[in-house]
Backbone as a ProteinNet text record, in pm:
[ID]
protein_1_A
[PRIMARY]
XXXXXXXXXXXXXXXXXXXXXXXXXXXXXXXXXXXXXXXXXXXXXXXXXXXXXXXXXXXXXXXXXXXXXXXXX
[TERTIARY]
10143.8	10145.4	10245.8	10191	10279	10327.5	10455.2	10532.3	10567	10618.6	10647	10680.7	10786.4	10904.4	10850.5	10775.5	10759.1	10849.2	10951.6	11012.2	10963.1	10961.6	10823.3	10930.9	10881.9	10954.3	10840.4	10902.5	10828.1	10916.1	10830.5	10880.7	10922.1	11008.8	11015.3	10848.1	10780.4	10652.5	10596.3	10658.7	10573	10472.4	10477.3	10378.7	10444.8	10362.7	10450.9	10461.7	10583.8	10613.1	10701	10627.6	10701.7	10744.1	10847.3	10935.1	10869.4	10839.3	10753.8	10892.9	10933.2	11003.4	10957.8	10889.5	10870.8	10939.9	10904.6	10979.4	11135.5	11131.4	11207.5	11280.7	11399.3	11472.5	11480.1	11489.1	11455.9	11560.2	11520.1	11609	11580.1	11738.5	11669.5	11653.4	11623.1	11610.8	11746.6	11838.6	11972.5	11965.6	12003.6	12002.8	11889.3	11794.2	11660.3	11730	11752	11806.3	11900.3	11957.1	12134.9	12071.3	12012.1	12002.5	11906.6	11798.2	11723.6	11789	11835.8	12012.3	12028.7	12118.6	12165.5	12064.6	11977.8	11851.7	11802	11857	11837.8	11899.1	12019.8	12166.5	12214.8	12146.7	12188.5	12095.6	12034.2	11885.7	11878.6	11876.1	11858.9	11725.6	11616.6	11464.9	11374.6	11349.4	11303	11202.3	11074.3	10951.6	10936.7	10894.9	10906.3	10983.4	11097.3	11173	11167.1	11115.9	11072.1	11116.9	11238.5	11277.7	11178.4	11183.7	11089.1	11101.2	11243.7	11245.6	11381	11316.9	11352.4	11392.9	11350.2	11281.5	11284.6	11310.2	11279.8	11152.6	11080.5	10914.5	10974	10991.9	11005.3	10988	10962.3	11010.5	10889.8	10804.3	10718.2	10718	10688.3	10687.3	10530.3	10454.5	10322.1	10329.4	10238.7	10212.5	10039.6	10040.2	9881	9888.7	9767.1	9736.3	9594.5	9641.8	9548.8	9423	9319	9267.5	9133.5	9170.1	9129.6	8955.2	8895.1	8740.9	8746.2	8822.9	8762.4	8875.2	8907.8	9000.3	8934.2	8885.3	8832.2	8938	8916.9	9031.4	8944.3
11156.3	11021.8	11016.1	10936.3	10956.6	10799.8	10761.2	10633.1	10618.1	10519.4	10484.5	10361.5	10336.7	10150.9	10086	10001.5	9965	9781.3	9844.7	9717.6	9642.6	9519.7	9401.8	9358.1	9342.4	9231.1	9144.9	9084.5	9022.4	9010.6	9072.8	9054.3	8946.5	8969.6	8824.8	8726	8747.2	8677.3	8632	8714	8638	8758.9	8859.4	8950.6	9031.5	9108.3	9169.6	9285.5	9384.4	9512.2	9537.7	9668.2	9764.2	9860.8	9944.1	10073.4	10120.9	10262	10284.1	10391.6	10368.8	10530.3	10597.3	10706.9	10801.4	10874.2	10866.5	10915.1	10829	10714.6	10662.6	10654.4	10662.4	10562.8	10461.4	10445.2	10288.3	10182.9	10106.7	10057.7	9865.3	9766	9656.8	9554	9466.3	9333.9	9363.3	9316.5	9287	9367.8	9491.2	9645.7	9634.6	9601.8	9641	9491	9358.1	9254.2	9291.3	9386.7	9347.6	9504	9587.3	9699.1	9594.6	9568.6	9507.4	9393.3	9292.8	9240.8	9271.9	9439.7	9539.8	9554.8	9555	9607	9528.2	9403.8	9283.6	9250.1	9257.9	9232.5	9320.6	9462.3	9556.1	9536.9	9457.8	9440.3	9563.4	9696.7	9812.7	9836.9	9777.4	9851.9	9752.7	9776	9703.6	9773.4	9748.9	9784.2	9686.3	9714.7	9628.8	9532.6	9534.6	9434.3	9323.3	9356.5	9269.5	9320.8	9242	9270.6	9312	9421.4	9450.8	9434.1	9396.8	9375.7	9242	9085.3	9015	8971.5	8920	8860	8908.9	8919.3	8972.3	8869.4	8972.9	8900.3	8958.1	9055.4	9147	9291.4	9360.2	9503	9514.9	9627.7	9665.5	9779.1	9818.1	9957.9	9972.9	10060.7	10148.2	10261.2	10279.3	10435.7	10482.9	10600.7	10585.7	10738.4	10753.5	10864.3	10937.3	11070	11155.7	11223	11211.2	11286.8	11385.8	11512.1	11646.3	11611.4	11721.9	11726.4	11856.2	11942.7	12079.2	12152.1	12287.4	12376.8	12480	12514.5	12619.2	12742.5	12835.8	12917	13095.6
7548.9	7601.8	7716.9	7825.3	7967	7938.6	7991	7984	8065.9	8176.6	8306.7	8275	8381.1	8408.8	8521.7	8491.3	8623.1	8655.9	8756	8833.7	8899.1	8902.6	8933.7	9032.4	9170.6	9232.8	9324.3	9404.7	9541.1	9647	9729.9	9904.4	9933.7	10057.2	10130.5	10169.9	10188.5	10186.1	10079.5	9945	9829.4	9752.7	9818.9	9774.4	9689.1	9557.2	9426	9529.7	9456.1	9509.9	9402	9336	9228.9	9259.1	9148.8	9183	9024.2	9028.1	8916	8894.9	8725.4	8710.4	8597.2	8647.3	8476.6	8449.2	8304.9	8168.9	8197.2	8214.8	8142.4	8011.8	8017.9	7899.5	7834.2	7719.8	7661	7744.3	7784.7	7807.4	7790.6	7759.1	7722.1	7843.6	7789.8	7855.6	7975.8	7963.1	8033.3	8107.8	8093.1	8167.2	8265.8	8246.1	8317.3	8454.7	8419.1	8457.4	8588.7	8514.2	8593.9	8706.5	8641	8754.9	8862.1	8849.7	8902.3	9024.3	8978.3	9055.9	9131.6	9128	9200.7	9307.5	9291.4	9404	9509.6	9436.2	9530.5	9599.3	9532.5	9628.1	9731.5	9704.3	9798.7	9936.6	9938.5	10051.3	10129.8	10078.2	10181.3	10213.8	10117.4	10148.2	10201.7	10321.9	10422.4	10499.4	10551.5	10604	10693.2	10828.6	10950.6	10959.2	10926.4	10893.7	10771.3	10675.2	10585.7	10436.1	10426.7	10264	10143.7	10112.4	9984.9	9853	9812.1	9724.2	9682.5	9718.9	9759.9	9622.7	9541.2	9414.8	9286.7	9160.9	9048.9	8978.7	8907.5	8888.2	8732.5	8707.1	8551.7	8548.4	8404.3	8392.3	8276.6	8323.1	8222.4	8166.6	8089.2	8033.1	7972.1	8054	8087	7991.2	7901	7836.8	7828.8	7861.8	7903.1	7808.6	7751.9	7659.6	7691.9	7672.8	7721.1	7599.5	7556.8	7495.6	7493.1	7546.8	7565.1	7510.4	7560.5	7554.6	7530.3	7641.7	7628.5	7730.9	7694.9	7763.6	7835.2	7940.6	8008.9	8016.9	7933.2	7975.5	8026.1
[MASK]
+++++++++++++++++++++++++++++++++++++++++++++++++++++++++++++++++++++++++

């Protein structure tokens, strides 16, 4: 099973924009909060001039599972 974090924000315009991290750590509510914060407050990531990650929207945690058919070896 593959697991991935995905950081929810929105641009300065309003549009969502995520930061995906795999194999994450558990991590809770607050933590996910206060890093997230950090990301905002630092306003470094910017595309034509346009803040990308303006906003906090939320924090998801994705697990997607694989199950095999057949091994060609």
């Amino acid at each position: 099973m593959t697991k991935v974090l995905k950081l929810i924000f929105k641009d300065e315009n309003g549009k969502d924009t995520v930061i995906v991290l795999h194999n994450p750590k558990d991590v809770d509510a607050d933590t996910a909060k206060s890093v997230m914060q950090k990301i905002v407050d630092a306003n470094i990531f910017e595309k034509a001039g346009l803040n990308l990650y303006a906003t906090i929207v939320g924090a998801k945690y994705y697990e997607t599972q694989s199950t095999p058919i057949f091994n060609a070896k």
